[in-house]
C-alpha positions as CSV (number, residue, x, y, z in Angstrom):
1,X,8.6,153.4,83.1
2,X,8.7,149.7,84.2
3,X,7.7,146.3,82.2
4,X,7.7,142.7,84.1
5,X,7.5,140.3,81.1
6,X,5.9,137.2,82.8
7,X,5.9,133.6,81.2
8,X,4.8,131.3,83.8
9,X,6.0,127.5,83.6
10,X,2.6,125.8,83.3
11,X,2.5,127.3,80.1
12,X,3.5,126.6,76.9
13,X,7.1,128.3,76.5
14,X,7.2,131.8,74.9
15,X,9.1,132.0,72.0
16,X,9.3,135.4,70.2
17,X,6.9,136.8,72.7
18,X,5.7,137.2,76.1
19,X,2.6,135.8,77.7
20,X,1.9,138.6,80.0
21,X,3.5,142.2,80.1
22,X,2.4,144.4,83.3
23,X,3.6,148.3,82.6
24,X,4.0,151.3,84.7
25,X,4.3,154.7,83.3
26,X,2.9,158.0,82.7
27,X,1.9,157.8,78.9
28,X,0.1,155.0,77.1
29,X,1.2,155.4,73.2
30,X,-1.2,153.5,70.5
31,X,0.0,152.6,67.0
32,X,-1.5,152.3,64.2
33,X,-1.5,149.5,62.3
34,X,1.8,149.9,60.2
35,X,2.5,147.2,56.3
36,X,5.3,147.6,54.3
37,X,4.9,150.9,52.9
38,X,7.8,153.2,52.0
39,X,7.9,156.7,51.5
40,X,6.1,156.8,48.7
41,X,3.2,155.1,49.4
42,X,4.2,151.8,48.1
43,X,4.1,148.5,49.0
44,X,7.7,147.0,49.5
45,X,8.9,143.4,49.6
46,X,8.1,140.7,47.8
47,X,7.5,137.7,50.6
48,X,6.1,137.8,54.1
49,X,9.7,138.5,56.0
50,X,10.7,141.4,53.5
51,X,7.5,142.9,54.3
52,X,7.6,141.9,58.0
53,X,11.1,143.7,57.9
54,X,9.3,147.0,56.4
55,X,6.2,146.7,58.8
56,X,8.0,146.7,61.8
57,X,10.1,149.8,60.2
58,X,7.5,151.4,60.0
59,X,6.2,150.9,63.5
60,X,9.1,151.5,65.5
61,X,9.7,154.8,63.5
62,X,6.1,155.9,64.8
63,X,7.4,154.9,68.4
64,X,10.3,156.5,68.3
65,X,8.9,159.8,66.7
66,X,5.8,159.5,70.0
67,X,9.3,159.3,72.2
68,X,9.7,155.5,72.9
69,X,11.8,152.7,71.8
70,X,11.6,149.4,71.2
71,X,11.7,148.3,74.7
72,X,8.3,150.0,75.8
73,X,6.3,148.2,73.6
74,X,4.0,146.2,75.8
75,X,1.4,144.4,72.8
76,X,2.0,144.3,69.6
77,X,-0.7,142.6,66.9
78,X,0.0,140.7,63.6
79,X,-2.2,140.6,60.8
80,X,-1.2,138.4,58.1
81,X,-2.7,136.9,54.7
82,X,-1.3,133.9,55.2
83,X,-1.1,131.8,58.6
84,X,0.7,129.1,57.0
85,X,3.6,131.0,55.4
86,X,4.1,133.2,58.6
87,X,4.8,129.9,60.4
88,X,6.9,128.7,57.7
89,X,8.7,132.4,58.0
90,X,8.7,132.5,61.6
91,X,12.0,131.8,62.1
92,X,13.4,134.4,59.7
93,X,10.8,136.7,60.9
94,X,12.3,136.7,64.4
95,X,15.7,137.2,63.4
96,X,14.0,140.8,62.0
97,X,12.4,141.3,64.8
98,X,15.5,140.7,67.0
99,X,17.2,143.2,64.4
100,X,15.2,145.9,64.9
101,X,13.5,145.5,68.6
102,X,16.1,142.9,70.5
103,X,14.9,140.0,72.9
104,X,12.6,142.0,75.0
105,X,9.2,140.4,73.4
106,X,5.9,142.2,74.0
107,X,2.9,140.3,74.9
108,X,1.7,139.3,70.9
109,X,-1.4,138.0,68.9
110,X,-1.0,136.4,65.1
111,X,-4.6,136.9,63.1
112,X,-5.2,135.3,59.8
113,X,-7.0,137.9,57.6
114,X,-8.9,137.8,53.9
115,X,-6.8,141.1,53.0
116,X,-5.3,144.3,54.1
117,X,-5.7,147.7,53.2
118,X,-3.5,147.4,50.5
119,X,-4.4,144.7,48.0
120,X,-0.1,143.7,48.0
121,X,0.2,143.7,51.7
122,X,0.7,140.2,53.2
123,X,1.3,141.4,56.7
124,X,0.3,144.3,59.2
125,X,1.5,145.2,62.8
126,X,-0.2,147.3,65.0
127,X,0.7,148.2,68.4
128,X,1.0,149.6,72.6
129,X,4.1,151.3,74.3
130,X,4.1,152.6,77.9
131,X,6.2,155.2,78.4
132,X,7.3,157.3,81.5
């Protein structure tokens, strides 16, 4: 599998994502939009990063259990409550994501919501990989 991350200079720079990601492989994996859930069921975290932290968890462990890793994700969606606190939070929230999924940025989208699913969740992340 091969990714080209492109970020071209006439736009705006790409900071914790990639404007353009064009894949090659054999298997297209889709996942499902992942919040801070645990085990159980619950809804962990009390702010936007602790739940960001969770959320991506969660994702990546449904990657990793379709056979990919971090580095074949190719677009990756973010759902929040709140716009204005994810901004606040965004640099912490790249520090998680650089924790779990390193600097290789997939091409991303931030969407303001009403709610989630679950009435606690604040964020949601859903997502593609290419794999070979």
């Amino acid at each position: 599998m091969s990714l080209r991350r492109t970020n071209p200079d006439s736009l705006a720079p790409a900071t914790g994502f990639s404007h353009a990601v064009t894949a090659t492989g054999s298997r297209l994996v889709f996942l499902a939009g992942q919040t801070a859930l645990d085990a159980a069921g619950e809804v962990v975290g009390a702010d936007l990063p602790a739940q960001f932290d969770q959320a991506l968890g969660n994702l990546l462990t449904a990657l990793e259990a379709a056979g990919g890793t971090p580095a074949d994700l190719t677009r990756v969606t973010v759902y929040t409550t709140d716009v204005p606190a994810y901004r606040e939070a965004a640099r912490e929230i790249g520090r998680v994501w650089r924790r779990h999924a390193d600097r290789d940025y997939p091409a991303m989208a931030l969407i303001g919501v009403a709610r989630l699913w679950d009435e606690e969740a604040l964020v949601e992340l859903d997502g593609i990989a290419v794999l070979e």
